[in-house]
Each structure stands twice: as C-alpha cells, then as structure tokens.
N, C-alpha and C positions, 0 to 999 in steps of 0.2 A: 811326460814333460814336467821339469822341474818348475813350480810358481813360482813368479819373481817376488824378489826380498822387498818387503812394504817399506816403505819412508818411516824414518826415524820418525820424523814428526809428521802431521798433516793437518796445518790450519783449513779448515773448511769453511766456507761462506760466514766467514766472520763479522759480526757487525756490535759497533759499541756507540752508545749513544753518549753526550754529558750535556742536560738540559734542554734538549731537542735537537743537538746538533750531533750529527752523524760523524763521529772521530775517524773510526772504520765503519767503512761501507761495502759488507758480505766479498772480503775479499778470502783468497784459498790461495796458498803458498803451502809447499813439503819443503823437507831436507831428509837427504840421505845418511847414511853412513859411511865419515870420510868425507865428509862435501862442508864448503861453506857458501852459504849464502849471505850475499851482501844484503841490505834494506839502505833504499836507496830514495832521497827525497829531501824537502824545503823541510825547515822547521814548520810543524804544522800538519806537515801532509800525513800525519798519520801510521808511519811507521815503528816506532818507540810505544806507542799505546796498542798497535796489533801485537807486539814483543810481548807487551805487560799482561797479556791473557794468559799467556802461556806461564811467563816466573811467577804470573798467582798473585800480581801487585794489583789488577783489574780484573772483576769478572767481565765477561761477553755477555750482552744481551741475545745473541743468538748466532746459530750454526753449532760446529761442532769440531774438539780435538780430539787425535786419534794419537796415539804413542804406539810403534810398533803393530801398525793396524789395528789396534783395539782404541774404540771410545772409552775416554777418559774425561773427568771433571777434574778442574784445578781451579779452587775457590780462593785458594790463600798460598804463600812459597812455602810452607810447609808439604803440601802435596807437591808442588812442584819437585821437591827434593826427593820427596817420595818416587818418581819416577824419572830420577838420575837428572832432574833439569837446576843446573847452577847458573848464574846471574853475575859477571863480571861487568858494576857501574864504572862510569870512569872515573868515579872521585874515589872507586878501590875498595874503601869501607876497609879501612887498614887501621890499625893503631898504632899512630907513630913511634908514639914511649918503647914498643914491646918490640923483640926481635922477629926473625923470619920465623921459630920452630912457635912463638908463642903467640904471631897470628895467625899460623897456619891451622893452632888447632885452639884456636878463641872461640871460646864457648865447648868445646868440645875437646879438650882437655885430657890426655891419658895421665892413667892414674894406677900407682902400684897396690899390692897388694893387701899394704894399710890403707889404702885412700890417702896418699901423698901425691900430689902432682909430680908426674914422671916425665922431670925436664931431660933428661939424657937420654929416655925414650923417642921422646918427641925429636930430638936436636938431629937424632940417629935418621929417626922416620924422614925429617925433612930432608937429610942430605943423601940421603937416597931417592928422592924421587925430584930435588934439586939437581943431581950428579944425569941423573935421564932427561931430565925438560930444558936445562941451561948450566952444561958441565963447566963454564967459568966461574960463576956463580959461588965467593968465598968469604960475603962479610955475613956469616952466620951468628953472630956477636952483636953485631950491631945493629942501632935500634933502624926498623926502618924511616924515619926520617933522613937518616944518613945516606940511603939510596938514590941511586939515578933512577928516573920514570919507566927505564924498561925494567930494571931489575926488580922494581915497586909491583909492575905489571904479571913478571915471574912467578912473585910472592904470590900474588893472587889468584893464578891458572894452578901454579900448584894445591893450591889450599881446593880449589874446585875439583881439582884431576885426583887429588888421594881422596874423597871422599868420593868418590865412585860416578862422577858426572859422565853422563853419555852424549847428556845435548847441553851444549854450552853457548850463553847470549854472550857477547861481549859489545860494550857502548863505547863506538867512536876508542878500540886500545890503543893509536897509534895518535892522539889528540895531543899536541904541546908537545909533540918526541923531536929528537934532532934525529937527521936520515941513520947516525950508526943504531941508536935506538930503536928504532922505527925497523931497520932489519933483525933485530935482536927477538922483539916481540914477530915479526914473519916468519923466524924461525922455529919459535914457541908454536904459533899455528898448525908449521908443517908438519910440528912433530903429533903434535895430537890429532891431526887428517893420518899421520898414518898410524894410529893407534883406535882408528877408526872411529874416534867424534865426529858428533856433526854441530856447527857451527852457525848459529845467526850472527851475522856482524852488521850491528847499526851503525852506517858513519854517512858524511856530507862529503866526502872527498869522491870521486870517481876514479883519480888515478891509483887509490889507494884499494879500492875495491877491485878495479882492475888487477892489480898486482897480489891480492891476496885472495879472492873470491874465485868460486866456480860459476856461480850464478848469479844475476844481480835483479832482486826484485824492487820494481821502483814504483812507490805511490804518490798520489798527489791528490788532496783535497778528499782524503780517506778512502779515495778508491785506488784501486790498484791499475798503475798503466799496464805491464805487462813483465815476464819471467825471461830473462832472455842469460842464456849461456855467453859468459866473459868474453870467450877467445873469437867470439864469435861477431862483435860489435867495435866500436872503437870508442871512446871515451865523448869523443861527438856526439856519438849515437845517444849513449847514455845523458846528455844533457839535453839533446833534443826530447831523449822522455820524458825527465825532471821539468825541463820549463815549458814544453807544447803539451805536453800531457798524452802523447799520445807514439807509437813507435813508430819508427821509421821504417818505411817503404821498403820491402826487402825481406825485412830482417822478421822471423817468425817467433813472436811472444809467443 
C-alpha cells in the first residue's frame, strides 16, 4: 500500500510569545500540494504572526515545522527561501521606478558573460513566465507604478513562481482591488493550484476566502478555533468562528 503524500507544510503546536503575551498559542495547521488555505481572524487574533514563523520574519518559542515531512528550522527568510517558501506582502515590496523584468529579478539580476546586466535576458525570462501566469499582461516597458493593482500583484507571484517557490504566503492579495481585478489575481491562484503550490492566504474577508480557499483556518486570541473545508460551511458559519470563537454545531473542525 502506497503512503500517503505528507503536507507541503505542517505547523505543529506552534506557540510565540512577545512580552508574556501569547500571540500564538500551540496551534497546528498543514497545507497540501495544490491547496490553499485561507487564515482567517480579527486584527490581533494571531494569524499573520503564526504566518511569520514560517517566511522566517519570527522565530517560535516552541513546537515544530516540518516541509515535506521532514523537520525543518526557519530562523530568518533566508531559509525560508531555502525551502521554496516566498512571502507576497500586500504593500508588494515592488520598485515603482523599475519595470516588470527589473523587479522581477531585483536583487538577483542575470548577468552576461562579461558581468553586464542581461536586460534582454531578463525581459525574455519575464514574458515567458508573464505569457503562463497572465497571457494579457503587455506593459513590459513600463515602470510599475503605471500598473493597476492586479497586474502589480502579477509582478509579484511571478517574481515568486520563477524563483522556484513551492509554498507561497500571500497577505490580504485581493485588498483595495475593484471586482475585475480581484478575478484577475483568482485567476493567478488557479493557475499556480494547478502547477501544484500550496498556498496560505491571510485576509479578513470571508467571502473572499470562500471563493478562493480550499480550507479556512480561523484563530482568535492566538488560538486556533478550528480547520474547516470551504464548500463545506457557509460564510455565516465562518463568522460565527471569527466572533464566538468557537464552530458551529454540525460542522467538524
């Protein structure tokens, strides 16, 4: 009998302290390959700093992460990268001034064979992996400030997705979009669920998580209510966990 395939990721009994106050409190959330999980909660409740153990912005006082079954330490986002984990904030971390192909590889910069920055490389690289993730996608010239917020957002899953990300955070992507943007980036998701990432997505919306999420785990007051699969709850349900703190009758976290 075949063993079943381990969780992309597996937060285990996670707990983070700051000043005696319990942020997270020994909560355990996975993600598969191909899945996205919503984090779901009030400003506060602790979901965005259970995130930050993982991209390496916060260590854990205790429990354990496991990448593809195996324990793993992630001190700093330098490891995190090191195990295909990339970090899309909502502010982007973009540079206006500079084009798509020249935030795409900011900091990391191809370079020809005299050590000359290899723009036409890059521009190449970009619209190839542009032409896969958002084939509308044509102001390759212009600087991104000249962008609408999904195409901003484009910029940025690409710049994750060519540098080899397996497990991808994304904070609140669909934040300040108007509805055509807002399906522009669900379609950006879809396509990397079927290229088999897995996905944490921090956001405050519930419809939105419904619509884009396979699972939504909802904490509050740094514990975790409960893991409950999307199709399976109603947007009610979900804010009954968010504000009682606890699931509704029925329905099995």
């Amino acid at each position: 009998m075949t063993a079943p395939t381990p969780p992309l990721v597996e937060l285990r009994d996670i707990s983070i302290a700051f000043g005696g106050i319990k942020a997270v409190d020994h909560v355990t959330v996975d993600l598969f390959p191909g899945e996205v999980v919503g984090l779901l909660g009030h400003n506060g409740a602790g979901k965005s700093t259970l995130i930050k153990c993982l991209s390496g912005a916060y260590r854990k006082d205790g429990g354990e992460i496991l990448i593809n079954g195996e324990p793993v330490e992630i001190n700093n986002p330098r490891d995190a990268r090191r195990y295909n984990i990339e970090t899309i904030y909502q502010t982007l971390a973009l540079a206006d001034n500079l084009d798509a192909a020249a935030n795409l590889f900011l900091g990391r910069e191809l370079v020809t064979a005299t050590g000359m920055v290899d723009d036409a490389r890059m521009e190449s690289e970009t619209r190839k992996i542009m032409g896969r993730l958002n084939p509308n996608f044509q102001k390759f010239h212009a600087p991104v400030s000249a962008l609408s917020g999904g195409q901003r957002q484009s910029v940025a899953i690409a710049r994750a997705v060519y540098f080899n990300a397996r497990i991808l955070i994304m904070d609140e992507p669909t934040a300040a979009l108007g509805p055509q943007e807002t399906q522009m980036v669900a379609e950006l998701i879809h396509e990397l669920k079927k290229d088999g990432l897995g996905i944490f997505l921090i956001d405050h919306d519930v419809h939105q998580v419904k619509e884009l999420c396979d699972r939504a785990a909802v904490m509050k007051n740094g514990k975790l209510v409960g893991v409950v699969k999307v199709d399976e709850v109603t947007t009610d349900d979900l804010l009954a966990m968010i504000i009682a703190g606890k699931t509704p009758a029925g329905i099995a976290a």
